[in-house]
VEXDREN-2710 file (C-alpha; in Angstrom, 1 decimal):
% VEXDREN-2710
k/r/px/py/pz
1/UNK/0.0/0.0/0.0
2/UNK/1.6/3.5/-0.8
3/UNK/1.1/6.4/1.5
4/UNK/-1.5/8.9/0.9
5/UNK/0.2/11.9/-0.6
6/UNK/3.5/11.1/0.1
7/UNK/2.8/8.5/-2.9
8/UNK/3.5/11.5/-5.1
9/UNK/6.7/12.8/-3.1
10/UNK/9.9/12.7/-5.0
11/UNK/12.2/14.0/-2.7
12/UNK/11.3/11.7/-0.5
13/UNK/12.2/8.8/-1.9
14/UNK/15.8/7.2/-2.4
15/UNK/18.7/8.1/-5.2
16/UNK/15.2/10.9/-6.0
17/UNK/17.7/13.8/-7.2
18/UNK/19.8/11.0/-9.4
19/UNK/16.7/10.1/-10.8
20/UNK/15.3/13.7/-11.7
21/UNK/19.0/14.1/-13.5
22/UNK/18.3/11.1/-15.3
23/UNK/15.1/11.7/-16.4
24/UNK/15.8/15.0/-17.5
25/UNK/18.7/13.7/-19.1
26/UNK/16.6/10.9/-21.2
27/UNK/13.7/13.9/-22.0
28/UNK/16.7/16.2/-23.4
29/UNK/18.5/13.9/-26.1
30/UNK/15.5/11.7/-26.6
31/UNK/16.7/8.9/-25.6
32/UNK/14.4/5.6/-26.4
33/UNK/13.8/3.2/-23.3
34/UNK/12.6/2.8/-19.8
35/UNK/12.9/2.9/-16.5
36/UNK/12.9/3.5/-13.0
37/UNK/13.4/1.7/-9.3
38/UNK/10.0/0.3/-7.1
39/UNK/9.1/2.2/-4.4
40/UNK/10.4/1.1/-1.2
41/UNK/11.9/-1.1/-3.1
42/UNK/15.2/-2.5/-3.8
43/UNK/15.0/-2.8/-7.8
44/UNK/16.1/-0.7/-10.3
45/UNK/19.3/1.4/-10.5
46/UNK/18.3/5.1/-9.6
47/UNK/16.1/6.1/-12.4
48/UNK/16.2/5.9/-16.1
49/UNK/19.3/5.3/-17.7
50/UNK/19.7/4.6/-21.8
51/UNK/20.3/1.1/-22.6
52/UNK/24.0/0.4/-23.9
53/UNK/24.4/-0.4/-27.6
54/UNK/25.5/-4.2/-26.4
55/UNK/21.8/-4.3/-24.1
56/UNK/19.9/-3.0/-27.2
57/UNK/22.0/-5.7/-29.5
58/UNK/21.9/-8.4/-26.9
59/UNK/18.0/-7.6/-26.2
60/UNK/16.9/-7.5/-30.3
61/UNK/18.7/-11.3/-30.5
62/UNK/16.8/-12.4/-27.6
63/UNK/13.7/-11.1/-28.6
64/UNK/14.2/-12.6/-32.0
65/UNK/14.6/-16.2/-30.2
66/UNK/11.7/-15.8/-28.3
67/UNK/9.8/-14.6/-31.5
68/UNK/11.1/-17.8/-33.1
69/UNK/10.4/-19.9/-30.6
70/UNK/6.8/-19.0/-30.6
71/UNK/6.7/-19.4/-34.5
72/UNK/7.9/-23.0/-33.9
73/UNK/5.3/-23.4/-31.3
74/UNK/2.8/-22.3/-33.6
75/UNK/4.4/-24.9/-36.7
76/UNK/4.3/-27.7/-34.7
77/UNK/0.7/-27.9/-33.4
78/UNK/-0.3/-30.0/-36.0
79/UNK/2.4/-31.7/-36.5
80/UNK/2.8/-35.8/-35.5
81/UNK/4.4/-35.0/-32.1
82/UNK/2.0/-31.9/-31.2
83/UNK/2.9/-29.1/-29.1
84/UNK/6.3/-28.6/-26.9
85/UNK/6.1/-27.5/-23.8
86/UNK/8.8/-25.8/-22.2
87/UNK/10.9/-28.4/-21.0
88/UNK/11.0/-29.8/-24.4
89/UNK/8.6/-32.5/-23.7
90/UNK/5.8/-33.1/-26.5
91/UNK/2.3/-33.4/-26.1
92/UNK/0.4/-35.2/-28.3
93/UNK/-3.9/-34.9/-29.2
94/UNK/-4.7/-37.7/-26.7
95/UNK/-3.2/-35.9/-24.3
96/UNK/-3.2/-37.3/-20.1
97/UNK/0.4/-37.7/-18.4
98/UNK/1.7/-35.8/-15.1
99/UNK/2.6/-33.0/-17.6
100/UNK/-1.0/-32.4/-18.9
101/UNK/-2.5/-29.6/-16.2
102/UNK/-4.8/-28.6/-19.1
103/UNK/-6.7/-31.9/-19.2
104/UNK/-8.9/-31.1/-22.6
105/UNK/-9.4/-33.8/-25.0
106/UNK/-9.6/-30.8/-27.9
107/UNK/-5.8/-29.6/-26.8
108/UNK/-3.8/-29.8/-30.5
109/UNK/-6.6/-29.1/-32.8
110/UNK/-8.4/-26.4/-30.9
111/UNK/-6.9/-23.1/-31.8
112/UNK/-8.0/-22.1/-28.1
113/UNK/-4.9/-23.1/-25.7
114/UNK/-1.2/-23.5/-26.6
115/UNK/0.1/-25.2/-23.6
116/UNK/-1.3/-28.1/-21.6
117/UNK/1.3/-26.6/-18.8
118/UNK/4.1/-23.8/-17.8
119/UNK/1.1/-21.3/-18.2
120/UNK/3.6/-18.6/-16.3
121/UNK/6.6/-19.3/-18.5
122/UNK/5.2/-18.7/-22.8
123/UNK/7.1/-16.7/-24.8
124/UNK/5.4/-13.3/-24.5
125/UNK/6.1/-13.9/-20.5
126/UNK/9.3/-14.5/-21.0
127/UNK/9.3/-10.9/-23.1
128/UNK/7.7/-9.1/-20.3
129/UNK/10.8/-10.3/-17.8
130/UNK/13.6/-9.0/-20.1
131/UNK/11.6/-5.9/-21.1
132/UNK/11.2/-5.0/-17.7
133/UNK/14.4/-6.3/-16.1
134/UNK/16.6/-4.8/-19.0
135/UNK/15.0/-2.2/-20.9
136/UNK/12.8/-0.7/-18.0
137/UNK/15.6/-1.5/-15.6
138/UNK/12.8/-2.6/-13.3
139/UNK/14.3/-6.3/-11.2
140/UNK/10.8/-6.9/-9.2
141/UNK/8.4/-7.9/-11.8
142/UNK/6.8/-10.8/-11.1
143/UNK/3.5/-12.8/-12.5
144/UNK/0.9/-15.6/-11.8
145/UNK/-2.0/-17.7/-12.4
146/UNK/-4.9/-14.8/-11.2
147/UNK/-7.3/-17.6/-11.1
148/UNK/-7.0/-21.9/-11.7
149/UNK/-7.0/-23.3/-15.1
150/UNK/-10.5/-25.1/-15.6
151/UNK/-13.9/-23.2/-15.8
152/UNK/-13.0/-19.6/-16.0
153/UNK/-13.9/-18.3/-18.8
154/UNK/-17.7/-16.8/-18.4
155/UNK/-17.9/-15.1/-21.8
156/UNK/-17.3/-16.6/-25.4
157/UNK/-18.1/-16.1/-28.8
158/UNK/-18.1/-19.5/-31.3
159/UNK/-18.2/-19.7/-34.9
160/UNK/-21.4/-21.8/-36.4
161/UNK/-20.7/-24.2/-39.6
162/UNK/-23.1/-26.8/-41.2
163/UNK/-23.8/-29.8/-39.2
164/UNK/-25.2/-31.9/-42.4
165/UNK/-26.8/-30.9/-45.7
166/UNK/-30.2/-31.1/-44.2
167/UNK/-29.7/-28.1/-41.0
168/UNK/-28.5/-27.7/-38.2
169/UNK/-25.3/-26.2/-36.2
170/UNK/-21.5/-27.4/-35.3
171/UNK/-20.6/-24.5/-32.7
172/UNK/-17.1/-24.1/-31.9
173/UNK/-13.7/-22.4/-32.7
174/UNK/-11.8/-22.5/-35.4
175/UNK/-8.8/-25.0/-35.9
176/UNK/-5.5/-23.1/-36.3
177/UNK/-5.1/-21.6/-39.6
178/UNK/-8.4/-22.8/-41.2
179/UNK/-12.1/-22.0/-41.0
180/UNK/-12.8/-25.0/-40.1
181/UNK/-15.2/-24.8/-37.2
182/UNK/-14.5/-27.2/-34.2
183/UNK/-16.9/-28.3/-31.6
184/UNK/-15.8/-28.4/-28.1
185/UNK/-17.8/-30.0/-26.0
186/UNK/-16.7/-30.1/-22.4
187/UNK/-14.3/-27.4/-22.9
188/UNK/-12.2/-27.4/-19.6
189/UNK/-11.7/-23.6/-19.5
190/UNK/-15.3/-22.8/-20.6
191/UNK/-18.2/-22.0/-17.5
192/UNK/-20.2/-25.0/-17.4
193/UNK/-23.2/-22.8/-18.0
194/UNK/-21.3/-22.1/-21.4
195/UNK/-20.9/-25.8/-22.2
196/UNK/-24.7/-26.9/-20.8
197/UNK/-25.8/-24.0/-23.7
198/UNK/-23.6/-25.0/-26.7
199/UNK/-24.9/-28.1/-26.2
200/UNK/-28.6/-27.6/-25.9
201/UNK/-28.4/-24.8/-29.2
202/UNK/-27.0/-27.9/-31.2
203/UNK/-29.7/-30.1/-30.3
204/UNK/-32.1/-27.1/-30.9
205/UNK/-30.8/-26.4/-34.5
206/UNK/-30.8/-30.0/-35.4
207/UNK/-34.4/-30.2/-34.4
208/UNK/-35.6/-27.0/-36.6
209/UNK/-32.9/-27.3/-39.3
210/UNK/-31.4/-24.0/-38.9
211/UNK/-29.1/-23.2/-41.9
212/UNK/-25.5/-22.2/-40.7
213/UNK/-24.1/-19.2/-42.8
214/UNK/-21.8/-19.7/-45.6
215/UNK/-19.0/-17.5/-46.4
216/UNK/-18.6/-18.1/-49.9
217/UNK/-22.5/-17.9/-50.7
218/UNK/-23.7/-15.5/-48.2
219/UNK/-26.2/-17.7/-47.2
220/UNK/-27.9/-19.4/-44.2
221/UNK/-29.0/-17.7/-40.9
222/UNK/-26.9/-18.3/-38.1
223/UNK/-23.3/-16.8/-37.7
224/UNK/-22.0/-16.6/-34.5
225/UNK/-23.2/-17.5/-31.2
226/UNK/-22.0/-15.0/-28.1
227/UNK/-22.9/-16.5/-24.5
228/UNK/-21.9/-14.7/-21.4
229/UNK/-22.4/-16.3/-18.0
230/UNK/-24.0/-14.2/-15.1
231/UNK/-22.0/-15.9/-11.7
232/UNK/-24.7/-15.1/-9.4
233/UNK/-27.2/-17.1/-11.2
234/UNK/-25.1/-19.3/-13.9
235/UNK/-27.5/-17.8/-15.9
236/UNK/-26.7/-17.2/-19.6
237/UNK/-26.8/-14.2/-21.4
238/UNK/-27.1/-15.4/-25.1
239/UNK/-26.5/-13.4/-28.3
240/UNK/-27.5/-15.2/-31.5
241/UNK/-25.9/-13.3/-34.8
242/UNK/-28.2/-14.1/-37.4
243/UNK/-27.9/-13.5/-41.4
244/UNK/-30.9/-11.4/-41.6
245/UNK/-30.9/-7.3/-41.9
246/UNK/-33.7/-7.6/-39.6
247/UNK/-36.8/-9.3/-37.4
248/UNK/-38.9/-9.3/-40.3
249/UNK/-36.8/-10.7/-42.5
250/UNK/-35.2/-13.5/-40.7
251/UNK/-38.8/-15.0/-40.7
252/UNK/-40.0/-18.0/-39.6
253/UNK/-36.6/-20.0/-39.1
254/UNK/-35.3/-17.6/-36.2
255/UNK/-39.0/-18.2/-34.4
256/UNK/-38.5/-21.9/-35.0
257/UNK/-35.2/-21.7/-33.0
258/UNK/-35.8/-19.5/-30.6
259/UNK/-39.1/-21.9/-29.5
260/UNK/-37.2/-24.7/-29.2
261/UNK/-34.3/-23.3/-27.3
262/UNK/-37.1/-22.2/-24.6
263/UNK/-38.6/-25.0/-24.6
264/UNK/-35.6/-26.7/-24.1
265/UNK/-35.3/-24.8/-20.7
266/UNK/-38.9/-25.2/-19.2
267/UNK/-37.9/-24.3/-15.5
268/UNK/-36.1/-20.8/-17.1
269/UNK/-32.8/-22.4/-15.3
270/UNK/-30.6/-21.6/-18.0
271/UNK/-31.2/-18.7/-20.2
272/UNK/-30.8/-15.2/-18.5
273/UNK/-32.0/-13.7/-21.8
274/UNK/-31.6/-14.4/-25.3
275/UNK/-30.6/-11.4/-28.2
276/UNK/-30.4/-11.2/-31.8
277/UNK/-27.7/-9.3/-33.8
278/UNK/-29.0/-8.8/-37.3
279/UNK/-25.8/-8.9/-39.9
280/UNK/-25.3/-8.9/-43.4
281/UNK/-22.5/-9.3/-45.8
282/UNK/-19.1/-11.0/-46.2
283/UNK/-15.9/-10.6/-43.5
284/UNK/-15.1/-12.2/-39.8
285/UNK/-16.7/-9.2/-38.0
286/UNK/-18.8/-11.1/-35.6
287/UNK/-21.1/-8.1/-34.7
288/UNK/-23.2/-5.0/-36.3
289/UNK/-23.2/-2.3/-34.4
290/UNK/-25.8/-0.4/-35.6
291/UNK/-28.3/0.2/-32.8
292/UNK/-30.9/-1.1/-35.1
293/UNK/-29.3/-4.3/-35.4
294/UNK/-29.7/-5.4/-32.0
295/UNK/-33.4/-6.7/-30.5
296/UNK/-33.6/-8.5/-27.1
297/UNK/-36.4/-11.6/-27.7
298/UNK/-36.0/-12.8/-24.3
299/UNK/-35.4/-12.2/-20.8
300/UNK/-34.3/-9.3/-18.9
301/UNK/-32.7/-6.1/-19.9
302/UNK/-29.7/-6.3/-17.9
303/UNK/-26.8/-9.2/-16.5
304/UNK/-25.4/-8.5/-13.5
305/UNK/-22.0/-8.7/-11.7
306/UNK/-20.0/-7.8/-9.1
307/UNK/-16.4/-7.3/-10.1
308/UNK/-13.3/-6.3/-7.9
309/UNK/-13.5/-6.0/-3.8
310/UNK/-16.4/-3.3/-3.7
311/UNK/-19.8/-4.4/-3.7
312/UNK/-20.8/-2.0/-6.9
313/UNK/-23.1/-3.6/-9.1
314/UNK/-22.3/-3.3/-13.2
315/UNK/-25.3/-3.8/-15.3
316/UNK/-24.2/-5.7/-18.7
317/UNK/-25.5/-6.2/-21.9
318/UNK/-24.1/-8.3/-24.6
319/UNK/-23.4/-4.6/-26.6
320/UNK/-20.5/-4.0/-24.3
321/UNK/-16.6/-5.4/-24.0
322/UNK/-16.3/-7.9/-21.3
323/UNK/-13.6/-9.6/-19.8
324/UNK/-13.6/-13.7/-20.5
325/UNK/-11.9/-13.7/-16.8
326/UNK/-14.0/-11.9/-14.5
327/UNK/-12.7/-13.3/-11.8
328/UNK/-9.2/-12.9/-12.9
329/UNK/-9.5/-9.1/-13.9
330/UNK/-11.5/-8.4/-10.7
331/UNK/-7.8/-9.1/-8.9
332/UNK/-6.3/-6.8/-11.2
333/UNK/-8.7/-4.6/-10.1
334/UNK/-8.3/-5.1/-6.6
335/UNK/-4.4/-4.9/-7.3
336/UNK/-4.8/-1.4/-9.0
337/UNK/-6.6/0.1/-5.8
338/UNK/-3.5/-0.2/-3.9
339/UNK/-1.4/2.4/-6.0
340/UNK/-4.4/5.2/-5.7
341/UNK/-3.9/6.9/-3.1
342/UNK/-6.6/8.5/-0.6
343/UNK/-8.8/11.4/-1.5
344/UNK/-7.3/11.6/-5.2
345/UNK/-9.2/12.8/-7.7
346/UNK/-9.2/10.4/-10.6
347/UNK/-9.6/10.2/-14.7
348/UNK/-10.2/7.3/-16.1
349/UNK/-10.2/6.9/-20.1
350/UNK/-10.9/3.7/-22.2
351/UNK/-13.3/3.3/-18.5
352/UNK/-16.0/0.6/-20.2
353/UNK/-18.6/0.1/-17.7
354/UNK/-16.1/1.8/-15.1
355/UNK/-14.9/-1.5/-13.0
356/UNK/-11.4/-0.5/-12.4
357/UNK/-12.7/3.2/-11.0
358/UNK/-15.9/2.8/-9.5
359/UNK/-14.2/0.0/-7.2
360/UNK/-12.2/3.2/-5.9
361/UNK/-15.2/5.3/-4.9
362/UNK/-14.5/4.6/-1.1
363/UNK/-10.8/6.3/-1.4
364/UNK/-11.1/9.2/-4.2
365/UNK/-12.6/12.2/-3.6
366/UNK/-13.9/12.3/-7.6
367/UNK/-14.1/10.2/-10.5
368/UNK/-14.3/11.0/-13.9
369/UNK/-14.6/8.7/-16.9
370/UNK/-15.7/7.7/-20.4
371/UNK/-15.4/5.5/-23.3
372/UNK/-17.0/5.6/-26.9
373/UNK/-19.0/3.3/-27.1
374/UNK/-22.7/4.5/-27.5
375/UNK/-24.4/1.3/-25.7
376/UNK/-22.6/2.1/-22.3
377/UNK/-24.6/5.0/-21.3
378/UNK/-27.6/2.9/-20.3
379/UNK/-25.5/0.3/-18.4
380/UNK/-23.4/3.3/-16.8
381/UNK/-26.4/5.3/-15.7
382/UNK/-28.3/1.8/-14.0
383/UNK/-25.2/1.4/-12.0
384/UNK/-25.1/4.8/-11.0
385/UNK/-28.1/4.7/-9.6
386/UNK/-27.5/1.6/-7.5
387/UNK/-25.0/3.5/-5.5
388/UNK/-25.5/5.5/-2.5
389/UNK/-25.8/8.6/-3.3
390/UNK/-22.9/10.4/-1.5
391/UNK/-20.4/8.1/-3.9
392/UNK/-22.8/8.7/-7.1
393/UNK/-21.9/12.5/-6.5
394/UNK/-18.3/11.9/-6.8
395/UNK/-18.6/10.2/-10.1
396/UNK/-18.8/12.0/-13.9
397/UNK/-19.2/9.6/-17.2
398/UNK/-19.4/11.0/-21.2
399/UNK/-19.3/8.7/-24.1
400/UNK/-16.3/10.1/-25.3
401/UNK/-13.1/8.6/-26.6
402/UNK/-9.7/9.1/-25.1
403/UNK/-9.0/11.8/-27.0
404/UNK/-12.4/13.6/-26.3
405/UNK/-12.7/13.1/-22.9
406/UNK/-9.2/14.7/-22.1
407/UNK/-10.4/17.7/-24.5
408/UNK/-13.6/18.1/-22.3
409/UNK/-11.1/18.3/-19.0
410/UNK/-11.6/15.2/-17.6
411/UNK/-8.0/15.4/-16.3
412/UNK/-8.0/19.0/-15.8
413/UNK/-6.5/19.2/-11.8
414/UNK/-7.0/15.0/-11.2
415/UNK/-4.1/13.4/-9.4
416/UNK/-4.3/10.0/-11.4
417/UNK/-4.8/8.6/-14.7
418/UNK/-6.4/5.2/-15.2
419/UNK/-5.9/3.7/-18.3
420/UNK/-6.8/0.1/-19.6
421/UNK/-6.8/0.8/-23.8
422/UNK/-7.6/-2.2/-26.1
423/UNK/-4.3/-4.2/-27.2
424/UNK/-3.1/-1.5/-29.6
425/UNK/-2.4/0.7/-26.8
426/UNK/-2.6/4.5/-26.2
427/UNK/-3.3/6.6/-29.2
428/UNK/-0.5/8.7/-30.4
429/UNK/-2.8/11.9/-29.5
430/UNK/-3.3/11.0/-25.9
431/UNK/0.4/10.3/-25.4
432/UNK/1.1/13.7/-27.0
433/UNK/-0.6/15.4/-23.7
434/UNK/0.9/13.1/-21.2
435/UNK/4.8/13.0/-22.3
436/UNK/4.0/17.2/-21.9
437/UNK/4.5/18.0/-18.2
438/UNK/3.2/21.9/-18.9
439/UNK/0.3/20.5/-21.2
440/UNK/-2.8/22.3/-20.5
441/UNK/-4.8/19.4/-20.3
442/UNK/-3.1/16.5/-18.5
443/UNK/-0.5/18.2/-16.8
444/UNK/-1.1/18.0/-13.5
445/UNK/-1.3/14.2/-13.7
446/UNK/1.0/13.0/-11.2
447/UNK/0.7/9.1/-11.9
448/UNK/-0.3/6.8/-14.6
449/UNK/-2.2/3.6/-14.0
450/UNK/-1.9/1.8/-16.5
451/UNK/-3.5/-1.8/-17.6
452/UNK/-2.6/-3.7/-20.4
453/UNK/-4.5/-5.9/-22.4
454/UNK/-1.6/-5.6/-25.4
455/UNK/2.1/-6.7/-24.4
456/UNK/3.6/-5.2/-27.4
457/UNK/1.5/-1.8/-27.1
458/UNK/2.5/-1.4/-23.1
459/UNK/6.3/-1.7/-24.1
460/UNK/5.4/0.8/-27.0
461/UNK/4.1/3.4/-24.5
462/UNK/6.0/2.7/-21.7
463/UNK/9.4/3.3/-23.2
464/UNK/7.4/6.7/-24.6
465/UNK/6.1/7.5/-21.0
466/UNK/9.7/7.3/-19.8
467/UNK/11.6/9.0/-22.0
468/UNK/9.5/11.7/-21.0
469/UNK/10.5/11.7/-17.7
470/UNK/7.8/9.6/-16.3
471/UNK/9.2/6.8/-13.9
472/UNK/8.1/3.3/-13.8
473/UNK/7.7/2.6/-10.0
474/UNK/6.1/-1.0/-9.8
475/UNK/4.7/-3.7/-12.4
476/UNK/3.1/-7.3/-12.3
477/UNK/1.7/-9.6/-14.4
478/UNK/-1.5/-11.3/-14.3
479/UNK/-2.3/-14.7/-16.2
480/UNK/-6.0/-14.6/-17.2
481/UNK/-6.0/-17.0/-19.9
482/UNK/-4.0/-20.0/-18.9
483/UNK/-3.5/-22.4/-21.9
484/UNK/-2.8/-18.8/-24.4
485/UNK/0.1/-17.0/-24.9
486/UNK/-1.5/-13.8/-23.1
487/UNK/-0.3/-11.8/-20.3
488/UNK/-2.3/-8.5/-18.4
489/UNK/-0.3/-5.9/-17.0
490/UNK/-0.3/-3.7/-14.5
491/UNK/2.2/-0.9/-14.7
492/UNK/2.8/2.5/-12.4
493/UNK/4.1/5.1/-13.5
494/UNK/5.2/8.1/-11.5
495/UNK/5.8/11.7/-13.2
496/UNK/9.7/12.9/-12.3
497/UNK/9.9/16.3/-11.2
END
């Protein structure tokens, strides 16, 4: 836990005038890199120093093993012996052995999961620990499983492909480097909610013949499926994407499915709600997102969750981004708390439904956030109003993006900036205002925040961020996805005097 305001105290903190030198240093010649020690801490050497030509040489080979290491991975997945794990041990399709944590009978054809085991040791990990221990200069990163490695994921979206020439629906993903659709029943990482409903929408599209849409033709109905588990209930929120540019004319053959899917559920013990995403034309985009191209058949308006350690309540619709880990990312979120320090007043861009900063209301003083897109407001507003009122005051939302919302002084006089962009990271615009430590708008930031979703677009930014004179004071790592070669990111930055 970091000190209220002290948190923000320069001088107080060791080798803190070697540090400013060095940052001003890096901010005067331009240098490209990173760094910084952790607070109270005994990493890092005393601030931001440029890497040496052998550390830049000596990082670009290693990063170019690690790069072809993962291109071998990716090779070898189909090949006779499977997939290699780390220790150099293969894993073949039938899988079992003391080295098979995954346990999944679809591991080696299911483009899903790259490694039955070592889920804290892929290649992008392995990129995060040199990054941060040799470019950022940072020795105390560590990272781990945020939650176990079966039944996590409580949101998914699965291609649809012909079962037989007379109807009905294979739901899956799609093997590596085809579009060949796999099922996978009893998916070890999928909800069993999610499982219990693929399986129950097959049976249902058998029975009515539902036409699976063809890429080639641009025919058949159904296109994607998108089912997203609400915890409290196991209920599931499902999204059908159907081939239709609306109700009237998808016709008779959506009615036929949607009766048998309820009457597949008599009790109402399964679906929270059913939806229908009305889309047209060729390309992989799973969803139109034309307001008019969304209807709700089913159900209730809204999912709900409790993320993170407050007891806020986020209304969801299937419109919005949502984590595939929500228990995962609610530690994240829990883990971000720590670095905000009491009474600060807080921007938060790329904010979604506002999880990482509404968990805060019980330690800022305000809140202000936004992100474009249009179908939050509803959502936003509904969990708003569920709050008492004394924390709704502190809070301020716009539909806005990133750029916008710092234009309409969002950060104008906040202490911290919470950011958690999509993978591609930070927009050049946005990093224009806070690499400026007189800019009008962001300046008086005094620390960044910062989750990543995009490995590649944190190192991006971060080396930016630095050269500018911002310090990296602590980073972690959180697993989400074990099985993938993913890895979210928590970063602080501090800004140098």
């Amino acid at each position: 836990m970091y000190a209220p305001r002290e948190a923000f105290d320069i001088d107080a903190r060791p080798n803190s005038r070697k540090a400013r030198k060095a940052a001003s240093s890096a901010a005067a010649t331009g240098a490209r890199g990173g760094g910084g020690e952790e607070e109270g801490g005994e990493g890092g050497g005393g601030g931001w120093r440029r890497p040496s030509r052998i550390d830049q040489r000596r990082d670009r080979k290693q990063k170019a093993a690690v790069d072809e290491k993962m291109r071998r991975l990716k090779v070898q997945r189909f090949g006779k012996e499977g997939l290699l794990f780390k220790d150099g041990q293969a894993g073949g399709r039938e899988g079992g052995g003391k080295d098979d944590l995954l346990q999944c009978e679809h591991f080696g054809a299911c483009s899903g999961c790259f490694f039955r085991s070592g889920f804290t040791e892929t290649p992008l990990m392995e990129d995060a620990r040199v990054f941060f221990r040799r470019v950022a200069r940072y020795e105390n990163f560590n990272l781990g499983l945020a939650t176990g490695i079966h039944d996590w994921r409580t949101q998914a979206k699965l291609a649809i492909a012909p079962l037989s020439k007379w109807g009905g629906c294979r739901i899956g993903l799609y093997e590596e480097g085809t579009h060949r659709v796999l099922p996978i029943p009893n998916c070890r990482v999928h909800h069993p909610s999610i499982n219990h409903a693929v399986d129950i929408i097959t049976q249902a599209t058998e029975l009515v013949k539902t036409r699976a849409f063809d890429q080639d033709s641009l025919s058949g109905s159904l296109r994607y499926i998108q089912c997203a588990v609400e915890r409290r209930t196991g209920k599931l929120q499902l999204t059908l994407v159907w081939n239709a540019p609306g109700r009237k004319e998808a016709s008779a053959e959506l009615s036929r499915l949607l009766k048998a899917l309820k009457a597949a559920d008599p009790a109402q013990e399964l679906w929270h709600s059913i939806w229908v995403n009305y889309r047209t034309g060729p390309g992989n985009t799973i969803f139109a997102r034309d307001p008019r191209s969304w209807s709700k058949v089913q159900g209730l308006d809204y999912l709900t969750e409790k993320i993170g350690p407050s007891q806020v309540l986020f209304y969801l619709t299937p419109q919005l981004f949502r984590q595939g880990n929500l228990e995962g990312f609610g530690k994240v979120v829990e883990r971000a708390q720590d670095f905000v320090p009491e009474q600060s007043v807080v921007c938060e861009l790329y904010g979604g439904v506002g999880v990482i900063g509404l968990n805060m209301l019980g330690k800022v003083s305000a809140l202000r956030f936004s992100d474009i897109n249009p179908f939050l407001e509803g959502c936003v507003m509904k969990t708003l109003d569920a709050l008492p009122e004394k924390r709704r005051e502190k809070v301020s939302f716009m539909v806005a993006t990133a750029l916008e919302g710092l234009e309409a002084g969002q950060a104008d006089g906040a202490d911290v900036l919470i950011v958690d962009p999509p993978r591609k990271g930070l927009e050049a615009e946005v990093m224009t205002h806070l690499v400026d430590r007189k800019d009008p708008l962001a300046g008086s930031l005094k620390r960044i925040v910062y989750v990543s979703c995009g490995f590649d677009a944190l190192k991006r930014d971060a080396v930016a961020l630095m050269d500018s004179g911002w310090r990296l004071v602590h980073a972690e790592g959180f697993v989400l996805f074990p099985g993938s070669d993913h890895l979210e990111t928590l970063a602080i930055f501090d800004r140098g005097r």
